[in-house]
C-alpha positions as CSV (number, residue, x, y, z in Angstrom):
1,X,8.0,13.3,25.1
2,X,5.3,13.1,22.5
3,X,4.3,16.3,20.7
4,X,0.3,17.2,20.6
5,X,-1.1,16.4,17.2
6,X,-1.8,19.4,15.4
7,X,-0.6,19.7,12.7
8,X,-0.3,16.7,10.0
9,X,2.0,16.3,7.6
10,X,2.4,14.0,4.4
11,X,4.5,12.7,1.8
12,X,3.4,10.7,-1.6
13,X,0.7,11.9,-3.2
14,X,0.4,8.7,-5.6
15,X,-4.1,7.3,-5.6
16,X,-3.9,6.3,-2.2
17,X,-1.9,8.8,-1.0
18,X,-3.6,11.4,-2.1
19,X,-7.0,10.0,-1.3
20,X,-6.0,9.2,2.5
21,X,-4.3,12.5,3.0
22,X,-7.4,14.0,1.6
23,X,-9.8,12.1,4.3
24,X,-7.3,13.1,6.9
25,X,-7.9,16.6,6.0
26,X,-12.1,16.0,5.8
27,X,-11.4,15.0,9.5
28,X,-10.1,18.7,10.4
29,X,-6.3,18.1,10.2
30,X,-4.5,20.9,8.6
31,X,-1.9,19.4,6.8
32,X,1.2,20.3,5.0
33,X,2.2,18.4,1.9
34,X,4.9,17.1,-0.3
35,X,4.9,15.0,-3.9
36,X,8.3,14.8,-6.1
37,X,5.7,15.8,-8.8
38,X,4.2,19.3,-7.7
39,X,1.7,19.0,-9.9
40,X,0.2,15.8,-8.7
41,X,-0.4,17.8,-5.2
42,X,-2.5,20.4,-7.2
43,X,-6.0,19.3,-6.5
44,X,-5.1,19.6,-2.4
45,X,-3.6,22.7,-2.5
46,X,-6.3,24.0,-4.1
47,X,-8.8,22.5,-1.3
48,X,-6.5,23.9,1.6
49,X,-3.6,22.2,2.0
50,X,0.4,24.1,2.8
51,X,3.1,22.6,0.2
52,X,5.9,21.6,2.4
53,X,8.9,22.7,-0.4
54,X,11.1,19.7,0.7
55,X,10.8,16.1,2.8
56,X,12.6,18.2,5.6
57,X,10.1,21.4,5.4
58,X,6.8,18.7,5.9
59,X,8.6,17.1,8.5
60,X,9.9,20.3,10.2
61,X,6.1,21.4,10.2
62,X,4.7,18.7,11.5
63,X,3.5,16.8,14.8
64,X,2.8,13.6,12.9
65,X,4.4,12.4,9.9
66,X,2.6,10.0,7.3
67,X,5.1,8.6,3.9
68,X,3.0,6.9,1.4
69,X,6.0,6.1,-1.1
70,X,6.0,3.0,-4.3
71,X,9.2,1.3,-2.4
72,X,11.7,0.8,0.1
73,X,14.1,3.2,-2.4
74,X,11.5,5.8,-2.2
75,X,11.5,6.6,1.1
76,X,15.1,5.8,2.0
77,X,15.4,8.5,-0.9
78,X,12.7,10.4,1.0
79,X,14.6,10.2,4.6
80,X,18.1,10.8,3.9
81,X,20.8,14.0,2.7
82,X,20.2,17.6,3.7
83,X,16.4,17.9,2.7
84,X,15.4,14.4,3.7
85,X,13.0,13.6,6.7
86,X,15.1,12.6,9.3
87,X,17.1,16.5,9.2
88,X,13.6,17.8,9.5
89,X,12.4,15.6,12.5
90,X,12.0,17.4,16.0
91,X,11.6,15.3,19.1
92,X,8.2,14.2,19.9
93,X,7.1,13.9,16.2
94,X,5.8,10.7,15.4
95,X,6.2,9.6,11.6
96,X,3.5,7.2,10.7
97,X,4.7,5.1,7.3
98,X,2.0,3.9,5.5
99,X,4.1,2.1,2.3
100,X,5.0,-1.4,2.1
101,X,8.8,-1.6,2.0
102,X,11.7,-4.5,3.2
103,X,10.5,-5.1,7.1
104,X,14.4,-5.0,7.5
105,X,14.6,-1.4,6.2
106,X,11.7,-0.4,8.0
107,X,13.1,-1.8,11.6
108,X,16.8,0.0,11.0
109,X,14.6,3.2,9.9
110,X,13.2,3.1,13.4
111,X,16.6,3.5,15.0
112,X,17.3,5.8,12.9
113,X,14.4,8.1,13.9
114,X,14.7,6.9,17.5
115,X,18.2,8.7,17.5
116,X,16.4,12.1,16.7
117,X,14.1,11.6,19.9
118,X,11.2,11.3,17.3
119,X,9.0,7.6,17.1
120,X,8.6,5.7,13.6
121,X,5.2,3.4,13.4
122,X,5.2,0.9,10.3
123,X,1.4,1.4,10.0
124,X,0.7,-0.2,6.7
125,X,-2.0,0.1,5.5
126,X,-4.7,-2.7,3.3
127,X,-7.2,-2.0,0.8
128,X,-7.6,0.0,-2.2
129,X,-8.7,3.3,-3.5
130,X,-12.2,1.6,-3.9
131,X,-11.6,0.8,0.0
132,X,-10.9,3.9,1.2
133,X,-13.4,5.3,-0.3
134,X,-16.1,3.4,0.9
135,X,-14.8,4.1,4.7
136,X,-12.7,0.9,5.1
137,X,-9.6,0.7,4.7
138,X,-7.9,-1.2,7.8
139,X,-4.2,0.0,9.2
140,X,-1.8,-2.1,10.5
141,X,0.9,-0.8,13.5
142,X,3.9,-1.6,15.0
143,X,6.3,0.4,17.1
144,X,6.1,2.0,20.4
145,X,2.5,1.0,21.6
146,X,2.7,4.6,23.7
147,X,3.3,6.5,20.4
148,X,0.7,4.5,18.6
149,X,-1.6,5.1,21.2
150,X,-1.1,9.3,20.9
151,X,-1.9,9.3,17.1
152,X,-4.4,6.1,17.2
153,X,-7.6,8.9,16.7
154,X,-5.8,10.2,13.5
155,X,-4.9,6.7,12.2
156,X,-8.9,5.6,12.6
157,X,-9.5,8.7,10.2
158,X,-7.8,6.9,7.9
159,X,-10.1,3.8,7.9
160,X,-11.9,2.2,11.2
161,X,-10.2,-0.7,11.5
162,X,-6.7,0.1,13.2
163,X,-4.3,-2.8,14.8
164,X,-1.3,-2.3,17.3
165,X,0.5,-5.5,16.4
166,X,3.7,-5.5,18.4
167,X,7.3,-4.1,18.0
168,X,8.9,-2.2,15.5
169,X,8.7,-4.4,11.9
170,X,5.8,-6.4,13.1
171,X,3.1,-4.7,11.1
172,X,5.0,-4.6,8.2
173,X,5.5,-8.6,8.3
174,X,2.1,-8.5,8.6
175,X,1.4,-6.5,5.7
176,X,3.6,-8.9,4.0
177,X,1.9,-12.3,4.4
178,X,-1.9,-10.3,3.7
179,X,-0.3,-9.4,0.5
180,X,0.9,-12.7,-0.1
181,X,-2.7,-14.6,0.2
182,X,-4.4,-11.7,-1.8
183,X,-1.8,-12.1,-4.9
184,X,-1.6,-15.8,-4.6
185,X,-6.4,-15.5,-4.1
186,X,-6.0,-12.8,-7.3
187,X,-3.8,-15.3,-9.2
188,X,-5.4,-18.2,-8.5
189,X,-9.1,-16.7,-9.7
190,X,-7.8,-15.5,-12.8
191,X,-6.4,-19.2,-13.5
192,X,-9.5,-20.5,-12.9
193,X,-11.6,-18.3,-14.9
194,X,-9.8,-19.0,-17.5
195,X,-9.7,-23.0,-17.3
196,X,-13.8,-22.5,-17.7
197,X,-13.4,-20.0,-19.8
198,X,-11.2,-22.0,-22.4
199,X,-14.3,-24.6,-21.9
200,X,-17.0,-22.3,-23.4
201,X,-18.4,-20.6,-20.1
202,X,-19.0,-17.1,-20.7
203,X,-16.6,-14.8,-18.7
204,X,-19.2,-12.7,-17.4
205,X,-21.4,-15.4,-16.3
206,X,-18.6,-16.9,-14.3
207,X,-17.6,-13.6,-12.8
208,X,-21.3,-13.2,-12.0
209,X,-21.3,-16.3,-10.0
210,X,-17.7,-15.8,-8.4
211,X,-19.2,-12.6,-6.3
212,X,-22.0,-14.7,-5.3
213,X,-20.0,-17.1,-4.2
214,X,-18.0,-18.2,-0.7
215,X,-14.7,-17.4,-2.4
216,X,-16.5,-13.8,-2.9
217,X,-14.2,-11.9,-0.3
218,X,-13.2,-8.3,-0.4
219,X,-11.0,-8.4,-2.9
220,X,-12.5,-10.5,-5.4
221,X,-15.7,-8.3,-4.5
222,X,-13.8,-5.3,-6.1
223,X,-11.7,-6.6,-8.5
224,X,-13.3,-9.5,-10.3
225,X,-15.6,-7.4,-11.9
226,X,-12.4,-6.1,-14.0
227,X,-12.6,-9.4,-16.0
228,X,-15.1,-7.7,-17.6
229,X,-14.6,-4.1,-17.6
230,X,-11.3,-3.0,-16.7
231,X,-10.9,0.4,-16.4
232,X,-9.8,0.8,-13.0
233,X,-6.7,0.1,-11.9
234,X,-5.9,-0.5,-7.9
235,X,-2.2,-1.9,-8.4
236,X,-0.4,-2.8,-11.7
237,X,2.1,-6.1,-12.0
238,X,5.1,-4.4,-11.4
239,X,3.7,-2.5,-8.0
240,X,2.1,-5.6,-7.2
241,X,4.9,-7.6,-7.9
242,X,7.3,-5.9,-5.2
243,X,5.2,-7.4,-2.9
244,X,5.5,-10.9,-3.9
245,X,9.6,-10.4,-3.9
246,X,9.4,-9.3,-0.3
247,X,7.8,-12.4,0.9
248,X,10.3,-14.8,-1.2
249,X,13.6,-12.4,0.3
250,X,12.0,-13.1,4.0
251,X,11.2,-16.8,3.1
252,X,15.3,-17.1,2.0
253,X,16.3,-15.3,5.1
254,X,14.6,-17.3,7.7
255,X,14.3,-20.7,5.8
256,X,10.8,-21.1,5.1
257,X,9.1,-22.3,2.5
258,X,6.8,-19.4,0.1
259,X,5.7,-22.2,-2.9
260,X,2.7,-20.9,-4.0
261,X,4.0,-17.1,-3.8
262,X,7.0,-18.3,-5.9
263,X,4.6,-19.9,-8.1
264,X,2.6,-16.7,-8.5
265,X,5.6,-14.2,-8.7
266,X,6.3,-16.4,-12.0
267,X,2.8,-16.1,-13.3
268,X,3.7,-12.1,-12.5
269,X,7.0,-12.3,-14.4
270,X,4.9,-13.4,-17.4
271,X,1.9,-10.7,-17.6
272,X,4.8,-8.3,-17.8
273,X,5.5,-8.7,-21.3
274,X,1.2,-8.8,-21.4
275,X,0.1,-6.2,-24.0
276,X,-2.4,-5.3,-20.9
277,X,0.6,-4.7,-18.3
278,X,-0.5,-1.3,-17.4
279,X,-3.6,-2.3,-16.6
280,X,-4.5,-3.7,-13.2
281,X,-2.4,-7.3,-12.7
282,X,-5.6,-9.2,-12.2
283,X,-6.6,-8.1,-16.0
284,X,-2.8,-8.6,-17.2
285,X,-2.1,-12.0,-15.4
286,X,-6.0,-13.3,-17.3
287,X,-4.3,-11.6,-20.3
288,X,-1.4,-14.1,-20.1
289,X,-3.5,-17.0,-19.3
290,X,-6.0,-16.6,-21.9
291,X,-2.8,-16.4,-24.2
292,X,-1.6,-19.9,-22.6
293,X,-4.7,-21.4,-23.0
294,X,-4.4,-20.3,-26.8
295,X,-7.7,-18.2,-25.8
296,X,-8.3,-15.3,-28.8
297,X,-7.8,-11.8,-26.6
């Protein structure tokens, strides 16, 4: 049996994190908290929000569960031993993970939490800060459709546009191929920017005409503009990067071919060692390619 949603908890308080658990509470969800780094959880205690003390204490406290952790490592660390989720889950809490982490891991997570007599929803989640912020960030879900349906009205806090895609793993999957076109799109814009760039067109003025362009889709729209001032960060190579190495493992396990992801996870590899690798991966992967194309940086 399903518990009533009333109190919200979460876990991983990284940009997004912290910026969806902070819309969640905007919508009147009075939510109980937990970061490895206390500090990072400051701001939101300070506007209202309970610190949970341990992954089991949030859990314990909660009706719904959200985890928005770097990797699959993170929140198996996050689940397991004496202060992990799962010993703080009661039945009829549903936990709600927003990361993007090995579809496999996720799918044996969800037995895992089925055992306790609590649900687990993969609900991904796509977009950026600059997405959520502007009211549109979109979740993905897959699990128990009767579970998703009972927290669906908290999910659409989140962002508006919210999917049921099938079973247990299936949103995750999903997650997995978006993020593949968007770092293969990313990659491939940064390539080309560069080819006219190494010509004698003026970065900006390309950039300009990109976002007025038909290749001007939602993530160009936000990040291109990082060509020329890039301040902002939305994912850096090595975050980004995971996400890439998920798509190549599923491609090895069921025999299909990921060319152009391989291709880009190489052109990843290389902006690593860029002197701009903490900066988003769009500004370090044009970092490496200017450096290619012998451009002065």
């Amino acid at each position: 049996m399903l518990s009533d949603v009333e109190q919200v908890g979460f876990i991983g308080l990284g940009a997004m994190g912290a910026g969806i658990a902070r819309r969640l509470m905007d919508a009147g969800h009075p939510m109980t908290v937990w970061n490895r780094t206390q500090s990072k959880a400051q701001d939101l205690l300070d506007a209202g929000m309970t610190w949970g003390g341990t992954p089991r204490e949030t859990a314990a406290r909660s009706h719904l569960l959200f985890t928005m952790l770097t990797n699959t490592t993170a929140v198996q660390q996050a689940a397991e031993g004496d202060d992990g989720i799962l010993a703080g889950l009661e039945p009829g809490t549903v936990w709600c993970d927003l990361s993007t982490i090995s579809p496999d891991a996720s799918v044996a997570l969800s037995q895992r939490v089925a055992e306790t007599g609590a649900h687990f929803l993969d609900t991904p989640v796509s977009g950026s800060p600059a997405t959520l912020a502007a009211g549109q960030m979109s979740v993905m879900v897959g699990g128990d459709r009767a579970a998703f349906e009972h927290v669906a009205a908290v999910l659409r806090a989140i962002g508006p546009k919210v999917t049921y895609i099938g079973p247990a793993g299936h949103a995750i999957l999903s997650k997995v191929a978006i993020n593949l076109t968007l770092v293969v799109s990313v990659t491939a814009f940064a390539e080309a920017v560069t080819l006219v760039e190494k010509a004698g067109v003026s970065r900006s003025a390309v950039v300009d005409a990109a976002l007025k362009s038909v290749i001007a889709s939602p993530v160009i729209g936000y990040r291109a503009p990082l060509l020329v001032d890039d301040t902002t960060v939305y994912a850096d190579v090595e975050l980004q990067q995971k996400d890439l190495v998920l798509a190549q493992e599923l491609g090895r396990r069921l025999g299909a071919a990921v060319p152009t992801c391989s291709a880009a996870s190489e052109m990843l590899s290389a902006a690593r060692s860029s002197d701009l690798s903490d900066r988003d991966f769009l500004v370090s992967v044009a970092d490496t390619y200017r450096r290619m194309a012998g451009i002065p940086t």
